[in-house]
LORO-907516 format. One record per residue (C-alpha): x, y, z. Coordinates in steps of 0.2 Angstrom, whole numbers. Layout:
% residues N
    xx    yy    zz
     X     Y     Z
...
//
This chain:
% residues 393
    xx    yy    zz
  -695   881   392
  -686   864   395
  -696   851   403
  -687   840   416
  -688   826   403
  -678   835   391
  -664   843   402
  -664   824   408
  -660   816   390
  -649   831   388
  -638   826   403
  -639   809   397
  -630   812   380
  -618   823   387
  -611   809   402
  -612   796   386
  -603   810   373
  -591   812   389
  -589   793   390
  -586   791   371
  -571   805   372
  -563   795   384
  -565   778   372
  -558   790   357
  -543   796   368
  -537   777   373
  -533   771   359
  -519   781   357
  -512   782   373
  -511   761   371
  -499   762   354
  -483   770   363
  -481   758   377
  -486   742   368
  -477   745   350
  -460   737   354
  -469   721   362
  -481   720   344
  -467   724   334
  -458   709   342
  -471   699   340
  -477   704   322
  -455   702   317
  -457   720   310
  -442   732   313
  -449   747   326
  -448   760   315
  -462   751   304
  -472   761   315
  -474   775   304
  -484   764   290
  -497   760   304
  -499   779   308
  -500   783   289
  -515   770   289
  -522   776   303
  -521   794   296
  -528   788   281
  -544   779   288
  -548   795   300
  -546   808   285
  -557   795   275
  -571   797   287
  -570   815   294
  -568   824   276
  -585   812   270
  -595   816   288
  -607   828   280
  -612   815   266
  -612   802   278
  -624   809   290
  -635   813   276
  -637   794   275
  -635   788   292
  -642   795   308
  -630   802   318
  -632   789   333
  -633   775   320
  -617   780   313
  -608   781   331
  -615   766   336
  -607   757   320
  -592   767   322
  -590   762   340
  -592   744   334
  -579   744   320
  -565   753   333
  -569   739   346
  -566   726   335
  -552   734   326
  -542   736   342
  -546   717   345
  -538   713   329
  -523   724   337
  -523   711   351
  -523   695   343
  -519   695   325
  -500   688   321
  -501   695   303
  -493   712   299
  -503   718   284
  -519   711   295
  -515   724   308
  -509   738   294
  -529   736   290
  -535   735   308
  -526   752   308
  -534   760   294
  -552   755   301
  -544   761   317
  -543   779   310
  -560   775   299
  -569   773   317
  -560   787   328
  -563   801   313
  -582   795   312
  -583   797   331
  -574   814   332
  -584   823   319
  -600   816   323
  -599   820   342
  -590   836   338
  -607   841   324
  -620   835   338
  -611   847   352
  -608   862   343
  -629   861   338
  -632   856   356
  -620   860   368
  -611   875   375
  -593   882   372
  -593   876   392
  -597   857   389
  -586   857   373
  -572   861   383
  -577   846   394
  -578   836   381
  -562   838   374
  -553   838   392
  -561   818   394
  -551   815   376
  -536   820   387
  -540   811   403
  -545   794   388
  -527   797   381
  -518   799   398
  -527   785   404
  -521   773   389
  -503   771   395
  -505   769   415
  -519   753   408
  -505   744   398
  -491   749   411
  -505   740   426
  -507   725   414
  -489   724   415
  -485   727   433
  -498   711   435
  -489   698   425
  -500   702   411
  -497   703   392
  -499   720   383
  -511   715   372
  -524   714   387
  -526   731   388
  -532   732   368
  -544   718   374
  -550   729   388
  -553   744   376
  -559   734   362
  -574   728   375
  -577   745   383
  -579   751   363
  -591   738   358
  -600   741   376
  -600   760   372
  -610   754   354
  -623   747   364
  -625   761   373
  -626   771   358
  -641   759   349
  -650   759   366
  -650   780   365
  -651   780   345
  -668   791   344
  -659   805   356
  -645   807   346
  -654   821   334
  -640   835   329
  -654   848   330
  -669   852   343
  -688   848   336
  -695   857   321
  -676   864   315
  -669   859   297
  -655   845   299
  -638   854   299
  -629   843   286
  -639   847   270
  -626   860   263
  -615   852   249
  -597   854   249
  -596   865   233
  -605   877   245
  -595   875   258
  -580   878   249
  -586   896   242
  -586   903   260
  -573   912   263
  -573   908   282
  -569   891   279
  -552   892   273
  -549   903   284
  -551   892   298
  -544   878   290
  -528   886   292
  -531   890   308
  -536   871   314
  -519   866   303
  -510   877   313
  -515   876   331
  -515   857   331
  -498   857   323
  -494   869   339
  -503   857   351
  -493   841   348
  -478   848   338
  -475   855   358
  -479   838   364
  -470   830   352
  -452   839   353
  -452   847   369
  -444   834   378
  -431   833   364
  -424   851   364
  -423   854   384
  -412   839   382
  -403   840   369
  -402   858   369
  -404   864   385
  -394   852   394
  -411   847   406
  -413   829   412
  -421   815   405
  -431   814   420
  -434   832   422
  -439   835   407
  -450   819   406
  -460   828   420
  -461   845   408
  -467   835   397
  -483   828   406
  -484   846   414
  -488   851   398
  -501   838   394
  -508   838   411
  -509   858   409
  -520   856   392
  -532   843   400
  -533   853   417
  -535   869   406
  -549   864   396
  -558   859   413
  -555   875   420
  -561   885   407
  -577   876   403
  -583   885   421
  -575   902   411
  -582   901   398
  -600   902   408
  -595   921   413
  -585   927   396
  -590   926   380
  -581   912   370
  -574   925   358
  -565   934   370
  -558   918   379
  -553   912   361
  -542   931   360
  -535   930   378
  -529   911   375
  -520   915   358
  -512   928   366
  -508   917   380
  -502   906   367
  -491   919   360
  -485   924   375
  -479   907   382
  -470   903   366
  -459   917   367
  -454   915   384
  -450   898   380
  -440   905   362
  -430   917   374
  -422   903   384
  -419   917   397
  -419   902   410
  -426   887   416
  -439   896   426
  -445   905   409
  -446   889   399
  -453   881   413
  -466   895   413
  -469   896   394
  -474   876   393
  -487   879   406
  -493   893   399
  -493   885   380
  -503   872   389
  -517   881   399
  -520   893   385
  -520   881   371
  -533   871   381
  -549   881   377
  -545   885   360
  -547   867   347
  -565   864   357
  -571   884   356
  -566   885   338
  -578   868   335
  -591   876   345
  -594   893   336
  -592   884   320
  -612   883   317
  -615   902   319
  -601   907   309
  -603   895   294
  -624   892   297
  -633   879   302
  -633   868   285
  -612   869   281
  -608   865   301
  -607   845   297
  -599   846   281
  -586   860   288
  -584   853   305
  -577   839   295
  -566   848   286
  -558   857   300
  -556   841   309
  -547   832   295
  -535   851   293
  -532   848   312
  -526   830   309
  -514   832   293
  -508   849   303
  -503   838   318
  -493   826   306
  -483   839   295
  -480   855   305
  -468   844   319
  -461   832   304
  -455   849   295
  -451   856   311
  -440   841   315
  -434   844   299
  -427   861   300
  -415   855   315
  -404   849   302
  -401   863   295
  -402   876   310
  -401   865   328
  -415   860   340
  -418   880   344
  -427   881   329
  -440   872   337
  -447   885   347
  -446   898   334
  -457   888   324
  -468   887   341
  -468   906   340
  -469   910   323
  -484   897   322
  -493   905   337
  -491   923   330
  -499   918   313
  -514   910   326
  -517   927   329
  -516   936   317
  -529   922   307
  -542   922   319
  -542   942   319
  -544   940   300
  -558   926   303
  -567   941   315
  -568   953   301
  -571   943   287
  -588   935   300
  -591   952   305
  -590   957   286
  -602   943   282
  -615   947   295
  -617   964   287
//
């Protein structure tokens, strides 16, 4: 039975974990707004904006695919704590360095900090949390990555410079690392008398089936999630002869239906079993893809984009949390770090070789890929069922 101290500390963690998903979203809401004033001022050409995503990447995969060794030396509050402090000062360097190769690094220790802070929190609530706050948890990522923009656009409405809002977020970070020391000895990834998660080595990891399965499956949805975000815009415009304006508003239809989407089902996933919500949002996934592929009108595109987005919401953060029974409880940290690292490079590639394929075969191949990537998301995690149920025997 939990005693009133213990539910208390649990609430605690869960408002900060809440608090640092907002700091891990802001970040990279700031970038799209402010880039044309720091490329201005840095004298680099605007599409020098790939080498700093390419560092970012870099640092983030540096940090996520090493979280399991990491954690074996660090404890886990330490290492947010840390973490938090080298984002904070990171996106200061953002703010005030002149020097380009100065903020190429600031990038990398960008991506170094934000993968820490992903796979950390992500380890902790999957051992300690329910598939409901999970869901939660990743909806505050969204509100952090929606707020990002509407803080550099009010600096700019007030006469102030763009690199005020990396200062504001640099000191919320390193505020956030205070927090994180103040709480360090509640930040324990299992309950009393249970052996740390992160003791498994990768060698072992590697030899469960399960774990390549599912990194397909987090390579795939998250090239889904943001390849949708990414190109959306692009191909009712170009394609379907959709406004600029209109179209903008599908787009943040679509965001704001993934963020609202992941609130919404953390209170379903307190009636239905996260498996079955997992099922029902792939096919939801599936579903909204194809009536966006049809082009039947602008009602059905209209309809698929929201449906892409609400069923897409539940899926990245239910996937995280059943991780720990389906791997067990000493692989979680190391594979939780791998799956994270799959869903980054999957976000990068899949919409780059998508964007590709227009070339050849015009923007409507867009949403065939849409289609053809949701249908494999099925058909994966229906393998990933029988190869658990398989393992449980």
């Amino acid at each position: 039975m939990k005693t009133k101290q213990g539910i208390n500390s649990n609430l605690l963690l869960i408002i900060i974990a809440y608090l640092a998903f907002i700091s891990l979203g802001l970040p990279d809401g700031l970038l799209g707004i402010s880039w044309p004033f720091m490329s201005l001022k840095l004298g680099v050409p605007l599409d020098a904006l790939g080498v700093l995503l390419i560092s970012f990447v870099a640092g983030y995969l540096t940090t996520s695919t090493t979280s399991g060794k990491i954690l074996r030396i660090i404890p886990i509050g330490l290492l947010l704590a840390i973490s938090s402090s080298i984002t904070g000062l990171s996106l200061l360097a953002f703010a005030y360095s002149s020097h380009w190769y100065l903020v190429i690094i600031a990038s990398f220790f960008l991506g170094s900090g934000g993968g820490a802070i992903d796979t950390s929190i992500n380890v902790f609530a999957a051992s300690r949390f329910s598939a409901s706050v999970v869901n939660w948890l990743h909806a505050f990522y969204g509100i952090g990555a929606t707020s990002g923009p509407f803080i550099i656009t009010w600096m700019l409405l007030h006469d102030q410079e763009w690199n005020h809002g990396y200062i504001a977020v640099g000191i919320v970070q390193i505020l956030l690392a205070l927090i994180f020391l103040i709480t360090l000895k509640n930040w324990k990834v299992t309950a009393e008398n249970v052996e740390p998660q992160h003791s498994g080595s990768y060698t072992d990891a590697f030899r469960l089936p399960l774990v390549w399965i599912n990194i397909f499956i987090f390579f795939l949805y998250t090239g889904l999630e943001v390849g949708v975000g990414q190109w959306i815009f692009t191909v009712l415009t170009k394609s379907r002869g959709i406004s600029d304006t209109q179209a903008g508003l599908w787009t943040s239809v679509y965001w704001g239906s993934l963020t609202v989407g992941r609130i919404v089902f953390g209170f379903i996933l307190t009636r239905i079993p996260t498996q079955k919500v997992i099922i029902l949002a792939l096919i939801g996934v599936v579903t909204g893809s194809f009536l966006l592929f049809i082009n039947q009108s602008h009602f059905f595109s209209l309809t698929g984009i929201i449906l892409i987005g609400v069923a897409n919401a539940p899926i990245f953060p239910c996937l995280i949390s059943i991780t720990p029974l389906q791997v067990g409880a000493k692989h979680s940290a190391n594979v939780i770090g791998f799956l994270i690292s799959a869903a980054m490079i999957g976000g990068a590639i899949l919409p780059w070789f998508s964007g590709l394929l227009t070339d050849s075969f015009g923007w409507e191949v867009i949403p065939l890929m849409y289609l053809i990537e949701a249908v494999l998301l099925l058909m994966l995690y229906s393998i990933s069922r029988l190869q658990f149920f398989k393992d449980t025997k």
